[in-house]
N, C-alpha and C positions, 0 to 999 in steps of 0.2 A: 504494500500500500504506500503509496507516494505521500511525505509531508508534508502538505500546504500551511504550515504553521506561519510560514513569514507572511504568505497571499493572506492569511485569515488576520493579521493584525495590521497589512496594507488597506484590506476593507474595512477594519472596525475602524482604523484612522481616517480613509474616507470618508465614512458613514458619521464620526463625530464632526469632521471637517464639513460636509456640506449641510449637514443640521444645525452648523451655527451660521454658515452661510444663508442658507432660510431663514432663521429667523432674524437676520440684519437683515433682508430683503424686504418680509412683512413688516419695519420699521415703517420702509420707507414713504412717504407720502401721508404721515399720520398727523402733520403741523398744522392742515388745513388746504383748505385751496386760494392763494397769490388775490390781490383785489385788481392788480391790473392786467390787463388781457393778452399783453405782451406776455409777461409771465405767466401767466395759467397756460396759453400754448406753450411754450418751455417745459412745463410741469406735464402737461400731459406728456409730449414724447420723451421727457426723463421711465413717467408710469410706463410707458410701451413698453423704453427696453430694461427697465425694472422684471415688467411681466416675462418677458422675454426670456430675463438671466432666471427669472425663477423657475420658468418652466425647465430648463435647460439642469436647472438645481435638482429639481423634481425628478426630472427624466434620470439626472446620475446615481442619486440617491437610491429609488426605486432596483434602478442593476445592480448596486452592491448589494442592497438586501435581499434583494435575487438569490446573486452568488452567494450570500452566507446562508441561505437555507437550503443551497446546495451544497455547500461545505457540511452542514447539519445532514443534510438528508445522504451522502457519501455520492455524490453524483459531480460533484465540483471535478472538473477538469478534462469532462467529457463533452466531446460534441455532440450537442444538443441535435444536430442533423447525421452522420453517420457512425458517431459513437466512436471512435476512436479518441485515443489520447489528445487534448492541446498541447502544445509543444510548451515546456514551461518557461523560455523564454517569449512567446507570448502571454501567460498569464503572469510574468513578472510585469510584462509592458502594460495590458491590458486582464487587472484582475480581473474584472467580471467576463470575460469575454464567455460566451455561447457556442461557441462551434471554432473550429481548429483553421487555419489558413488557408487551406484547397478549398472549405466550404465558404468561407466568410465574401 
């Protein structure tokens, strides 16, 4: 059985990394909205790509926890499409990866 011990505390360090990421993100825009109009347009495309990075937070987050319930479930390191090994210098580069580099 292969030791993902290093990949499983590169994900829990992720997964604390972009949970504080998030929640700076949900600060942002909490002040109110600007009185003049110049600046509330400013503010809104700040919210865009706010929404943006957060989704983007969301989206990474979501695959680490992925990958740690596949470390949990003993499935972490398989290609999720033909089940062979991922080569672990790709799960070094890319913890959560899903499928091995001929699939991806």
């Amino acid at each position: 059985m292969t030791d993902f011990s290093s990949q499983q505390r590169q994900l829990l360090a992720l997964v604390a990394d972009l949970e504080s990421r998030r929640q700076r993100l949900a600060q942002h825009g909490r002040d109110g909205v600007p009185a003049d109009f110049a600046e509330q347009a400013s503010a809104r495309e700040n919210d865009e790509v706010v929404d943006s990075l957060a989704r983007q937070v969301d989206e990474e987050l979501s695959q680490a926890r992925a990958a740690l319930a596949r470390l949990d479930a003993g499935t972490y390191g398989r290609c999720a499409r033909c089940g062979d090994d991922i080569a672990p210098a790709r799960l070094v580069a890319v913890p959560f990866a899903t499928m091995c580099a001929g699939c991806a």
